[in-house]
C-alpha positions, 0 to 999 in steps of 0.5 A: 578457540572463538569464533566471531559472527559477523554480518554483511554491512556498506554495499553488501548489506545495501545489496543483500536488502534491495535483493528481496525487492527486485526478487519480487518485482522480477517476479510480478513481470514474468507472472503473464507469461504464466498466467494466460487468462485474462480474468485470472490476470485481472484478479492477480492485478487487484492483489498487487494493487492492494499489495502497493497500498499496504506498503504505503500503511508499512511505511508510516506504521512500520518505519514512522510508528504512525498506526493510520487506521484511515489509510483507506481515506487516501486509497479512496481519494485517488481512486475517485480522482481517476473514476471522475476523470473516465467518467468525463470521457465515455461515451454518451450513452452514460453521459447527459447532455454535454457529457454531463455524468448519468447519476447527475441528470438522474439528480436533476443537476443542470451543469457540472460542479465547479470541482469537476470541472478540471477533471476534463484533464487527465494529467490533472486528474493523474496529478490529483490522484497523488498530491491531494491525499498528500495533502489532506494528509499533510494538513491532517498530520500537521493538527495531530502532530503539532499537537502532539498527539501520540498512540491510539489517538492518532488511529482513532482520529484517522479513522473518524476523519475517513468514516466522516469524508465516505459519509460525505461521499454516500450523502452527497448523491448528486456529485459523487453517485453515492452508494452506487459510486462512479460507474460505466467510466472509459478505459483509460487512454494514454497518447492514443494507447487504451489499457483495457482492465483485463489486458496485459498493457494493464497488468505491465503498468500496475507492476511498474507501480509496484516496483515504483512504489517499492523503490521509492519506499525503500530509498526513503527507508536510506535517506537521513529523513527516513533514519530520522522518522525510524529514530522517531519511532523508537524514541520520539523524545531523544530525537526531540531533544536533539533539535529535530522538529519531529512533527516536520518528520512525521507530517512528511511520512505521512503525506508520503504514505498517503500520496502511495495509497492514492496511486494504489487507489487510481491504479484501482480504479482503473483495474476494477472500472470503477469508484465506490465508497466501499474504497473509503470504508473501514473494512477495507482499512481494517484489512490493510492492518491486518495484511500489513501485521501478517506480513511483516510492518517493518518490511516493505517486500513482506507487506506487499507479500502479505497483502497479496497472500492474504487477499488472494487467500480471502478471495479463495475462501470467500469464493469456495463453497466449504468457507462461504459462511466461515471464511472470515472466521477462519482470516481472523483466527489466522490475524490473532495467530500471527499477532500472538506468535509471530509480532513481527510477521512473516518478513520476521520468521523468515528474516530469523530463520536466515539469521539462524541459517548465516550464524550456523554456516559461519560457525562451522566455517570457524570450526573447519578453520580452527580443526585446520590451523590444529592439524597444521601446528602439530604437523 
């Protein structure tokens, strides 16, 4: 007697995948109706906003095969396109004459930049916040890939490219506040409705985000593009030989992550009330890495997971008094724990354990079955 394993597939695996996703989206939209302080709701959004820009790194690392170590270059871009369109609208007190931006008429500028000029508009800015990473990416992507170039180097020009655009930033003092960022901005208003960074009407817009970003992750996952860039992935030289401009594919989920981490970077902006180069920088890009590892980089729901968990545990440690010195010691132990004993995170131990869990209940389903039919022959 054999019993045979089998799997759901068709509408049922398509269900029993975008499960996890609406699970978790379900959850982000009922957590205000437990938590009730404001400050704690605030710092619950900031989780979730970094939860939104690591699924943007799992997308192209995770199912592109594309390790960007400046993923923070395009988090950052969006969140200075949405701190420069806020800055234009405060209030005078932290403008110069003509609304002319406090950091400027510190600098002596007599007018505002050219560059600056069409952030006077919100849709512009909304607009610029998502296609200008997309772009830089894409124009980034197109030199890297046309090229050819593959593996570390791909991280390591990444990198360098997002180290050289926050240099840019911090030295060009007079049009971007350097160290000091873009502060003092104006609550974001939508026809005529302010969301206040520690009110629930903010809190409701990141978790649509989050479930946006999720589902339009996920839907690319299924199209025949983004079975393309997974085949890519795990062997980009077949998928050449077929025909495929594997370039094409891979500068398109590339700007698709990057246009991700810019609305994390504005939704950022808009939780935090302000823009700072420490955005752009390598620790923050660093630790998306670190959270994407954790939770799973082929797993868009255990990305997001991991994010949350591991900068809500970073949080907790830095903030308590016993890890105040050691906290990164111990985030690092937890980083080389997991790469050593889980290489697929936490979305894979836990993807194992249901595998294990289906396989023993269809076993002992057969078995249940095998011991009926046996009874019913000899009877």
């Amino acid at each position: 007697m054999t019993s045979k394993t089998s799997f759901p597939t068709g509408l049922p695996r398509l269900g029993a995948q975008i499960a996890p996703i609406l699970i978790v989206c379900a959850i982000v939209f009922a957590l205000p109706l437990v938590l009730n302080n404001d400050f704690l709701l605030n710092k619950v959004a900031r989780y979730l906003v970094l939860g939104i820009l690591t699924v943007s790194l799992a997308l192209s690392w995770g199912f592109g095969g594309i390790l960007n170590l400046g993923q923070a270059m395009s988090f950052g871009i969006g969140s200075y396109a949405m701190a420069m369109a806020l800055k234009l609208k405060t209030i005078p007190v932290h403008t110069g004459s003509g609304g002319l931006p406090d950091f400027m008429v510190w600098n002596n500028v007599a007018r505002l930049p050219w560059f600056w000029q069409p952030f006077k508009s919100l849709s512009f800015a909304l607009a610029a916040g998502i296609i200008v990473p997309a772009l830089v990416a894409a124009a980034l992507g197109w030199f890297i890939f046309r090229s050819r170039v593959t593996g570390v180097y791909v991280s390591i020009i990444t990198l360098a490219t997002m180290v050289v655009l926050n240099l840019v930033i911090i030295d060009q003092q007079s049009f971007t506040g350097g160290f000091n960022g873009i502060t003092d901005l104006a609550q974001l208003e939508i026809f005529g409705f302010a969301f206040d960074a520690y009110g629930r009407a903010t809190f409701y817009l990141v978790a649509s985000c989050v479930a946006l970003s999720l589902l339009v992750a996920f839907a690319f996952t299924r199209t025949k593009a983004g079975l393309v860039v997974q085949a890519i992935r795990d062997h980009e030289g077949r998928v050449r030989y077929f025909g495929y401009d594997v370039a094409a594919y891979q500068i398109f989920v590339f700007a698709l992550s990057a246009a991700i981490a810019g609305l994390a970077g504005m939704l950022y902006t808009i939780v935090m009330e302000f823009a700072s180069p420490t955005f752009l920088g390598v620790q923050l890009s660093l630790s998306v890495v670190v959270w994407c590892a954790v939770g799973g980089r082929q797993s868009l729901v255990g990305a997001f997971l991991g994010a949350v968990l591991v900068a809500g545990m970073q949080g907790a440690l830095s903030e308590s008094a016993a890890f105040l010195e050691t906290w990164t010691l111990v985030m690092g132990a937890l980083f080389v724990l997991v790469v050593l004993f889980l290489p697929k995170g936490l979305a894979g131990l836990t993807k194992s354990a249901w595998r294990w869990i289906v396989r023993r209940r269809l076993a002992s389903q057969g078995i249940a079955r095998g011991v009926g039919q046996t009874r019913e022959g000899s009877a």
